[in-house]
TIBAVO-234175 format. One record per residue (C-alpha): residue number from 1; residue in three letters; y, x, z. Coordinates in pm, 1 decimal. Last residue first. Example, Ala and Ser with C-alpha at 12.3 -4.5 7.8 and 13.67 -1.06 7.14 Angstrom:
<sites>
+------+-------+----------+----------+----------+
: loke : lolum :        Y :        X :        Z :
+------+-------+----------+----------+----------+
:    2 :   SER :   -106.0 :   1367.0 :    714.0 :
:    1 :   ALA :   -450.0 :   1230.0 :    780.0 :
+------+-------+----------+----------+----------+
</sites>
This chain:
<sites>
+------+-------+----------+----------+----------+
: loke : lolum :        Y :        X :        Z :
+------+-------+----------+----------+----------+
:  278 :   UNK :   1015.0 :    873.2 :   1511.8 :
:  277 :   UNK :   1300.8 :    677.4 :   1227.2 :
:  276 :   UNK :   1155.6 :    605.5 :    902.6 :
:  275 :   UNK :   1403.4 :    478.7 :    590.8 :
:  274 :   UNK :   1222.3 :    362.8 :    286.4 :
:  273 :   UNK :   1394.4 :    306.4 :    -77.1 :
:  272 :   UNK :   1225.1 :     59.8 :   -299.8 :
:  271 :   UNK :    943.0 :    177.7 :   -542.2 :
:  270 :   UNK :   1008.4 :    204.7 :   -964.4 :
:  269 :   UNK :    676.8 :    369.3 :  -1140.2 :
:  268 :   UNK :    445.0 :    118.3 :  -1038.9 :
:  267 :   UNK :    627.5 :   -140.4 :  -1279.2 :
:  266 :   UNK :    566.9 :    100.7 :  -1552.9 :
:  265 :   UNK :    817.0 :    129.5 :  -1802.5 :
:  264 :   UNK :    713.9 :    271.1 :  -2139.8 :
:  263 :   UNK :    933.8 :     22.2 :  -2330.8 :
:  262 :   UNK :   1232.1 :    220.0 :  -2171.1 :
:  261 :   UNK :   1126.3 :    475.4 :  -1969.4 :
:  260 :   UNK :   1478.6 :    666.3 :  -1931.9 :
:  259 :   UNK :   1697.0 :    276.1 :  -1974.9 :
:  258 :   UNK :   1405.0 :    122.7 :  -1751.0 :
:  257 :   UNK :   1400.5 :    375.5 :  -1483.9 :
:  256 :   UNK :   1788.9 :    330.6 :  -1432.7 :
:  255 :   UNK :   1734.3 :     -8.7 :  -1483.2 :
:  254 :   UNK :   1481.6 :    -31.5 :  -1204.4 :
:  253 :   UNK :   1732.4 :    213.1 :   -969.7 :
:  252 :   UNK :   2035.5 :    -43.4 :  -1012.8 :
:  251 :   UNK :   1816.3 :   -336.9 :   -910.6 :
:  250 :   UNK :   1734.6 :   -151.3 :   -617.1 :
:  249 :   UNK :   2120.7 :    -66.6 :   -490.8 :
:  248 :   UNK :   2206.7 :   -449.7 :   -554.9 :
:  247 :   UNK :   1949.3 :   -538.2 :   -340.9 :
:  246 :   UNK :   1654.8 :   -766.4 :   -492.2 :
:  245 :   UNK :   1384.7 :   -530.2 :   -412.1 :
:  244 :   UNK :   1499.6 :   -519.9 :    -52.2 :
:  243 :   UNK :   1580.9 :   -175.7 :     84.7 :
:  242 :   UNK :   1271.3 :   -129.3 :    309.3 :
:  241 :   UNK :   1306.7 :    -19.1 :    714.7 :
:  240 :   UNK :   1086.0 :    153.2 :    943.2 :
:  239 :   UNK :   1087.1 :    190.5 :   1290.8 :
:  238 :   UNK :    822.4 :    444.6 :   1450.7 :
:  237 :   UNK :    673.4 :    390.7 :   1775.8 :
:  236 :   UNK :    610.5 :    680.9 :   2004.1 :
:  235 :   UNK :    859.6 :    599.3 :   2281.9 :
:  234 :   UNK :    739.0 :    244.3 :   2232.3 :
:  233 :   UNK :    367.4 :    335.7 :   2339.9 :
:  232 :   UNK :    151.4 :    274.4 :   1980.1 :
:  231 :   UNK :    -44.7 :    -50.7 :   2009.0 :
:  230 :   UNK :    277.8 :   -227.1 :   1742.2 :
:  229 :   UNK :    301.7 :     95.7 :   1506.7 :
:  228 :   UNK :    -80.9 :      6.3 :   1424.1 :
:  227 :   UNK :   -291.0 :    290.2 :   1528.4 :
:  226 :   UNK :   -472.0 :    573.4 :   1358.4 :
:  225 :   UNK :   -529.8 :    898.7 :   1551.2 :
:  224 :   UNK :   -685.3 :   1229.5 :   1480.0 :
:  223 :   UNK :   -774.5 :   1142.9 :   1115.6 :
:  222 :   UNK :   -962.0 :   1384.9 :    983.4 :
:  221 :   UNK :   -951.7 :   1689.1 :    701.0 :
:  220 :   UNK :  -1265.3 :   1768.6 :    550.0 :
:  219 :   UNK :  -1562.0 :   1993.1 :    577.0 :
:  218 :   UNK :  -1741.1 :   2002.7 :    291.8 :
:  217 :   UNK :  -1587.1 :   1698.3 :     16.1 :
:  216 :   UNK :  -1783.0 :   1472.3 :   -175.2 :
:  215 :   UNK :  -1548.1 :   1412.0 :   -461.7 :
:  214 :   UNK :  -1838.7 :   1224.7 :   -684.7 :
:  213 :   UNK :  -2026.0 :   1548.8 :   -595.2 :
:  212 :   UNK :  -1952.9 :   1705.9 :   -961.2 :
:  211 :   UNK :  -1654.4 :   1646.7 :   -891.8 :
:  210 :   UNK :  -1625.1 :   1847.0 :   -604.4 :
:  209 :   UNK :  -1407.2 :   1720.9 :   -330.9 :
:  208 :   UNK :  -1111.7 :   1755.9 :   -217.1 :
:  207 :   UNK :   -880.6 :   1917.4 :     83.8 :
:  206 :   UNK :   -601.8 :   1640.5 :    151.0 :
:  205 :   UNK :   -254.7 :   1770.4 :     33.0 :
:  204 :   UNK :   -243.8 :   1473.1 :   -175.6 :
:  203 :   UNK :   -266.7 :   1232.0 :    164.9 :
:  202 :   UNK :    -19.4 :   1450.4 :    292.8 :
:  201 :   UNK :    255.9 :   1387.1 :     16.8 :
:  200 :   UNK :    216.1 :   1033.0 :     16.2 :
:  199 :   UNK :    352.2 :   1061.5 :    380.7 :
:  198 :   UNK :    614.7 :    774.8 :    408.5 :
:  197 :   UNK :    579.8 :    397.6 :    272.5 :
:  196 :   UNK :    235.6 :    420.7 :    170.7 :
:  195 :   UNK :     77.8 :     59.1 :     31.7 :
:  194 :   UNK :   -107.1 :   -254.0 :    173.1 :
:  193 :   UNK :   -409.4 :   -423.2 :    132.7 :
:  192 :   UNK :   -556.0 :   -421.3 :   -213.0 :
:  191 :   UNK :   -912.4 :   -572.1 :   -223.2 :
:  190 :   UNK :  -1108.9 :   -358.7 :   -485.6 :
:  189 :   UNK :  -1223.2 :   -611.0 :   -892.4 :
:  188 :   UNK :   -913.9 :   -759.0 :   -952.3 :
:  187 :   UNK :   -689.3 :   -485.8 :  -1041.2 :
:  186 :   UNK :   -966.0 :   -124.3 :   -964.2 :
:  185 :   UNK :   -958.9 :    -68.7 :  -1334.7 :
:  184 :   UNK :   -611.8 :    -24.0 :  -1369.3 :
:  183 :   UNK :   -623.4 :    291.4 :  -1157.3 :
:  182 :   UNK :   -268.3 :    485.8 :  -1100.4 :
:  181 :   UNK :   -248.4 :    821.9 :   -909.0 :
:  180 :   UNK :   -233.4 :    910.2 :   -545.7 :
:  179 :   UNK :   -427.0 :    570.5 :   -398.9 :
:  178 :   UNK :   -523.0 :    559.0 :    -43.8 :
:  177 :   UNK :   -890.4 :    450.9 :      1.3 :
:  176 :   UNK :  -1097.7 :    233.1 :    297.1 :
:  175 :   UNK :  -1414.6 :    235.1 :    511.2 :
:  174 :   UNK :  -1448.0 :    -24.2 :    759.8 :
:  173 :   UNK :  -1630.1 :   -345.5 :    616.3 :
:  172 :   UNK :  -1610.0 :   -400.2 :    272.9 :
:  171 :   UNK :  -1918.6 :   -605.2 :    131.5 :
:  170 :   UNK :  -1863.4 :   -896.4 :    -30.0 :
:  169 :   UNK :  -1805.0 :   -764.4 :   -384.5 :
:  168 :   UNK :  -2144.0 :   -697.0 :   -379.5 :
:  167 :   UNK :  -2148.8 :   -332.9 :   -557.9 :
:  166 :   UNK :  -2058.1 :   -107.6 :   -275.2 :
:  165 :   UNK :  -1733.8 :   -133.8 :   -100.0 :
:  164 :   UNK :  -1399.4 :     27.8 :    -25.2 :
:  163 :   UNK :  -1084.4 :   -194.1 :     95.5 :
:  162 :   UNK :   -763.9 :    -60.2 :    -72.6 :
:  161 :   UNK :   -459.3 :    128.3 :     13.8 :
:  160 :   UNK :   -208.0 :    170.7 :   -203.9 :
:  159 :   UNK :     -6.5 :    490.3 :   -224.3 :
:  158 :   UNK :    -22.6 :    524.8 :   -599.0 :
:  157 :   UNK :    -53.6 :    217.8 :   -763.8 :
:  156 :   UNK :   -364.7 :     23.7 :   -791.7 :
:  155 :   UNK :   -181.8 :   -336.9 :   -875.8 :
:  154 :   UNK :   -219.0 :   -641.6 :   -647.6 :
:  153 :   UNK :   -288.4 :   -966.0 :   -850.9 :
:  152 :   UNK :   -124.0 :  -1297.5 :   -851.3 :
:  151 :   UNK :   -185.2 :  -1671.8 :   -940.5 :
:  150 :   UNK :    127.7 :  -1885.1 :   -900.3 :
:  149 :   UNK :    195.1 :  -2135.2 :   -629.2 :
:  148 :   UNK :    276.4 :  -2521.9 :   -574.5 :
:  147 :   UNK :    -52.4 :  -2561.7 :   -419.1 :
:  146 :   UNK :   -166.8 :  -2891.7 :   -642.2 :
:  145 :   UNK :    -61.6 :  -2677.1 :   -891.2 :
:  144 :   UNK :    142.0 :  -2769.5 :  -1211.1 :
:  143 :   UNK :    515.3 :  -2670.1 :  -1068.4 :
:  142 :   UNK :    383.2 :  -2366.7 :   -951.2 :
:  141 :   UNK :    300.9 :  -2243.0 :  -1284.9 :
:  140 :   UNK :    710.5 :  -2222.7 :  -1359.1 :
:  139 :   UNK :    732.0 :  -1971.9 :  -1095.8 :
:  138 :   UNK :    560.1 :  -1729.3 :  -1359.6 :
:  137 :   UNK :    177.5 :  -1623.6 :  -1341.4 :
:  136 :   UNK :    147.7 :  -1298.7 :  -1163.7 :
:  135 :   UNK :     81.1 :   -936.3 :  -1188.8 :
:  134 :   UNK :    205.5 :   -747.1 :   -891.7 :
:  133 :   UNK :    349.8 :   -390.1 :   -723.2 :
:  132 :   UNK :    356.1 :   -453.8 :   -356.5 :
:  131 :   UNK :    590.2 :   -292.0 :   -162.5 :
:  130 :   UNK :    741.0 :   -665.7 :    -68.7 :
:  129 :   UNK :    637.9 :   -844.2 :   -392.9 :
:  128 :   UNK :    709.6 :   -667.4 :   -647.8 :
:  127 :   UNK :    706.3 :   -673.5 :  -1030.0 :
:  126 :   UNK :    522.2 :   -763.7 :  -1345.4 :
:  125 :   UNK :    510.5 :  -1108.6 :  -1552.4 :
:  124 :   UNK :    212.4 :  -1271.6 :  -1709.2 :
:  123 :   UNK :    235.5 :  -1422.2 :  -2035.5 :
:  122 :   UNK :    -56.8 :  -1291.6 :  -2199.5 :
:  121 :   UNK :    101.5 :   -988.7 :  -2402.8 :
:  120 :   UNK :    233.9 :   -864.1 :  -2044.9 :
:  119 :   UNK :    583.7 :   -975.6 :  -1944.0 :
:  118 :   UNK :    872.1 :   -745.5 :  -1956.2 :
:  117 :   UNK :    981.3 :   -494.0 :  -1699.6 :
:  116 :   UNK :   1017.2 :   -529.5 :  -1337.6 :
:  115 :   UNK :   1058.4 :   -926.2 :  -1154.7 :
:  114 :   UNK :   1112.3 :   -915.1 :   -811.6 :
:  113 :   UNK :    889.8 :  -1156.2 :   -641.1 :
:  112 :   UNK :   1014.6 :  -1294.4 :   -276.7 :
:  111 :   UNK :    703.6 :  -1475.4 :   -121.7 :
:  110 :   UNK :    871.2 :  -1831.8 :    -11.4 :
:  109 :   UNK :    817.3 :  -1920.8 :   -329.3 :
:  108 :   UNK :    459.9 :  -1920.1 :   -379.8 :
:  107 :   UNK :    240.9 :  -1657.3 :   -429.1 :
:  106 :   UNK :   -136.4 :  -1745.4 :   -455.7 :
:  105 :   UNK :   -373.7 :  -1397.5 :   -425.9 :
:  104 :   UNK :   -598.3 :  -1170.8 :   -583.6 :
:  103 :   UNK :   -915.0 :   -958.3 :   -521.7 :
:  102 :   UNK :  -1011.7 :  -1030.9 :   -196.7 :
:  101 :   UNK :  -1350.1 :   -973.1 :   -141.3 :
:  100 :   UNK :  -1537.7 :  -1141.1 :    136.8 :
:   99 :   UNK :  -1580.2 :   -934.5 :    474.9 :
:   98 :   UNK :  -1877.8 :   -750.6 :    625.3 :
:   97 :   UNK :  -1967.0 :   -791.9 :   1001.2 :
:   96 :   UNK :  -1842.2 :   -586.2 :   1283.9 :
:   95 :   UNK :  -2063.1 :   -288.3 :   1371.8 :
:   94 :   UNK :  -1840.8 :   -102.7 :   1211.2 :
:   93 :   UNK :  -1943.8 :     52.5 :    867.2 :
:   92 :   UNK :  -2158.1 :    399.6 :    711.5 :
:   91 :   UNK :  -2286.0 :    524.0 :    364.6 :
:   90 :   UNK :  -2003.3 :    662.8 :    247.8 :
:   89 :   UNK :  -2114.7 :   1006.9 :    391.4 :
:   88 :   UNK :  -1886.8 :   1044.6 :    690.0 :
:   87 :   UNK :  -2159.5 :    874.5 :    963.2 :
:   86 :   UNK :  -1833.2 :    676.0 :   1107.6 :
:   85 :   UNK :  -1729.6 :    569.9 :    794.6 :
:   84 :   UNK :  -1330.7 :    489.5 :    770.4 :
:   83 :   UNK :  -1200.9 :    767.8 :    434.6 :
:   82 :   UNK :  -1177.7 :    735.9 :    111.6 :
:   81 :   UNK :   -883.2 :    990.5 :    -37.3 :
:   80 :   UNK :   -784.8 :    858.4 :   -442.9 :
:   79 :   UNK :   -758.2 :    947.9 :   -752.6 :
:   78 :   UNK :   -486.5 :   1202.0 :   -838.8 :
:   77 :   UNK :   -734.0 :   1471.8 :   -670.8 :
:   76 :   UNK :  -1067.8 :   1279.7 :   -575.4 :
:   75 :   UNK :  -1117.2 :   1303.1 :   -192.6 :
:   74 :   UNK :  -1422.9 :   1172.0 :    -30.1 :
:   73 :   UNK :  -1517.3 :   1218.0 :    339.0 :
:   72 :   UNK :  -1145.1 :   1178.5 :    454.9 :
:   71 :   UNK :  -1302.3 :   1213.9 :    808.5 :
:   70 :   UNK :  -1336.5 :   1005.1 :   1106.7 :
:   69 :   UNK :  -1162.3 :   1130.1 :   1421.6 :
:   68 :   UNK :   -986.3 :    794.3 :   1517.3 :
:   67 :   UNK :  -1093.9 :    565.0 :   1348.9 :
:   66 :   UNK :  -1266.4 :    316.7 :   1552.9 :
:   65 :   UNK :   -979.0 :    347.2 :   1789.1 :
:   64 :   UNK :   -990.6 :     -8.3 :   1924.0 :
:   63 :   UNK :   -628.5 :    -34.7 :   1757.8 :
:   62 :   UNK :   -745.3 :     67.6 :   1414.3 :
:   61 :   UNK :  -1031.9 :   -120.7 :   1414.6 :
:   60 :   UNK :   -905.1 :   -461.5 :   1475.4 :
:   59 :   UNK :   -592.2 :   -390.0 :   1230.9 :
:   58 :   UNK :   -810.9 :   -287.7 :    933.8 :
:   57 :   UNK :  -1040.5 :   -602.8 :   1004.7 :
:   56 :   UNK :   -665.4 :   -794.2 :    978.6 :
:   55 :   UNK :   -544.3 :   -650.7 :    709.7 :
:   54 :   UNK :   -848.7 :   -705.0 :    513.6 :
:   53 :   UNK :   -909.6 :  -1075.4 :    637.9 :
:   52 :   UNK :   -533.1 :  -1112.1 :    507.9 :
:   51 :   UNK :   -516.0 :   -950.7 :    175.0 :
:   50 :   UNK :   -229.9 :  -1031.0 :    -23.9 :
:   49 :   UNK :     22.0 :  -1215.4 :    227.2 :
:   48 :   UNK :   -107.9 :  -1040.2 :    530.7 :
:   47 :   UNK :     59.0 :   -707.7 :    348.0 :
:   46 :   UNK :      7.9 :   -361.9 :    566.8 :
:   45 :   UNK :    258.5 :    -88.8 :    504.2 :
:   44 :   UNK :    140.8 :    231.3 :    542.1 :
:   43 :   UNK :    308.7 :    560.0 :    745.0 :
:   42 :   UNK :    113.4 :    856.4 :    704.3 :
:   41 :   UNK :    172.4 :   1174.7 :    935.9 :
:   40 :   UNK :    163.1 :   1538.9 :    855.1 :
:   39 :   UNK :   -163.9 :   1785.8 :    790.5 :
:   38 :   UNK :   -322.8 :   1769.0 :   1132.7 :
:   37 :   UNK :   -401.9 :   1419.0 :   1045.5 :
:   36 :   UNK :   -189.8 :   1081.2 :   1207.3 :
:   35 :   UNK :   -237.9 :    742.3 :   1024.3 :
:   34 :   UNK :     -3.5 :    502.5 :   1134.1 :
:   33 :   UNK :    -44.5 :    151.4 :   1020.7 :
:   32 :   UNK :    245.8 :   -111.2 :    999.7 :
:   31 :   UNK :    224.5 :   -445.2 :    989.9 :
:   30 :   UNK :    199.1 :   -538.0 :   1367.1 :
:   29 :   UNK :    500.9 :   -285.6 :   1367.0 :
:   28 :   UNK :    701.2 :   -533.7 :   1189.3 :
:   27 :   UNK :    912.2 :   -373.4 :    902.9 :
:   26 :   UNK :   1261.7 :   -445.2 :    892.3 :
:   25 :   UNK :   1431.7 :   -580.0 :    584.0 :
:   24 :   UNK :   1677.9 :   -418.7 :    416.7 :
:   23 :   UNK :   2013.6 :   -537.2 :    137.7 :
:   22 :   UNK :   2083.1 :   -812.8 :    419.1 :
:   21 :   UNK :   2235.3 :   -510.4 :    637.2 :
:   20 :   UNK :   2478.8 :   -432.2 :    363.7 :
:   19 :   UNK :   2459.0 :    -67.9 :    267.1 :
:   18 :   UNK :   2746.0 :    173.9 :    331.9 :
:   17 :   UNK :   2901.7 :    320.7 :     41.2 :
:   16 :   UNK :   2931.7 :    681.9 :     68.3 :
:   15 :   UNK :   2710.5 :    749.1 :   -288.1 :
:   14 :   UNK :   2571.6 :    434.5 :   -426.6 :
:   13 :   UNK :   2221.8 :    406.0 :   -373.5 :
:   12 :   UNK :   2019.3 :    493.5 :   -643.1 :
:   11 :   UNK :   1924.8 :    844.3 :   -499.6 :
:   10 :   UNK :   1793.7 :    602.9 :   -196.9 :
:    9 :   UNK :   1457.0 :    572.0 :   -441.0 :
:    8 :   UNK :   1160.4 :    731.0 :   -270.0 :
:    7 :   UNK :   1191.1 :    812.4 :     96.9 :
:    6 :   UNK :   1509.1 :    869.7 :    363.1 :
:    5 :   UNK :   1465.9 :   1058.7 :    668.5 :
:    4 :   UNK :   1581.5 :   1009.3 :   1036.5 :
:    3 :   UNK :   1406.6 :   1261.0 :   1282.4 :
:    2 :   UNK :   1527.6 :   1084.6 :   1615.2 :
:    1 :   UNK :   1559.7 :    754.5 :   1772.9 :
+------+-------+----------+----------+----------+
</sites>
């Protein structure tokens, strides 16, 4: 494999030790989506866990080539880049039919949670779930549902990628938006899917829109070719890797964060370190 880079926080790692194989988990290329544009390539992480009729409708698409081609018809500078209608004017869909929200989740303990920061004035605590920033109920909840899991929600952090809709909360279809700044009011009411791992910078070097247009933008940049990494050929497949949030090296990098940000500490502010080899 060639063009090995590193992502996000591997300045925590400790410098010339090797890391522990159990301190990574490999990403399955069923769950990763490739995003190819004439201005670099995008590398997302899709999350079953949080958003599964999402993931999958995203995964359909993708691999029929739905979108490739389709524009980033509304870009909103440390907003967000829609993109996935076919007629380019927010207006459009698949012919498939519309899926129910998602809007949050049950985690139970087989879903690793990280905990970052303190808990919010109600009780609820803040951290990650793979490269998922979260809100959730403690592990103690879990002992008083008939589930045995926790409530959780999906934060708007930058790089996450959420389902677009109009105002019936059932009624994303194709068209979806990659987060490049942080939008509390989307929690609970857009169906996070899945975040960036690589290429955050491309989606911000997107061309935008006016605002007095709502971010309509005139002639925008495309996709060319979106794919999961498991449809791609194997000679074109990427392989991706996350340092686990509970790895020593991790844990090091939120209290780094914590001890600059201190009280201020955002739990979108502290991602794991990614490694992508083309």
């Amino acid at each position: 494999m060639r063009a090995l880079w590193i992502a996000a926080a591997a300045a925590a790692m400790t410098a010339g030790a090797p890391a522990a194989a159990q301190d990574w988990r490999p990403v399955a290329p069923e769950n990763l989506l490739v995003i190819d544009t004439a201005k670099g390539r995008i590398v997302a992480e899709l999350d079953p866990r949080i958003a599964p009729r999402a993931v999958e409708r995203i995964r359909t698409l993708a691999d029929q080539g739905f979108y490739d081609g389709l524009a980033f018809h509304r870009v909103i500078p440390e907003f967000m880049a829609q993109t996935g209608d076919p007629l380019g004017t927010g207006a459009g869909g698949s012919e498939l039919p519309d899926i129910q929200g998602e809007f949050g989740f049950r985690r139970g303990r087989a879903d690793p949670f990280v905990r970052i920061g303190d808990p919010t004035a109600n009780g609820l605590q803040r951290g990650l779930i793979g490269s998922m920033a979260v809100t959730t109920q403690p592990d103690a909840q879990m002992m008083v549902t008939a589930d045995f899991k926790a409530s959780a929600t999906a934060l708007f952090c930058p790089g996450v990628l959420g389902m677009a809709r109009n105002g019936d909360p059932d009624s994303a279809n194709s068209q979806f938006f990659i987060m490049t700044g942080r939008n509390a009011n989307l929690d609970g009411a857009y169906a996070p899917f899945g975040r960036v791992l690589a290429g955050l910078e491309v989606v911000r070097a997107l061309k935008s829109g006016s605002e007095a247009e709502d971010g309509r933008v005139v002639d925008p940049d495309v996709m060319t070719r979106v794919r999961t990494a498991a449809a791609l050929p194997e000679a074109e497949r990427p392989a991706v890797r996350v340092q686990a949030p509970a790895s020593a090296a991790f844990l090091a990098e939120v209290e780094r964060v914590r001890a600059a940000e201190g009280s201020r500490l955002d739990v979108c502010s502290v991602q794991p370190a990614v490694e992508v080899a083309d």
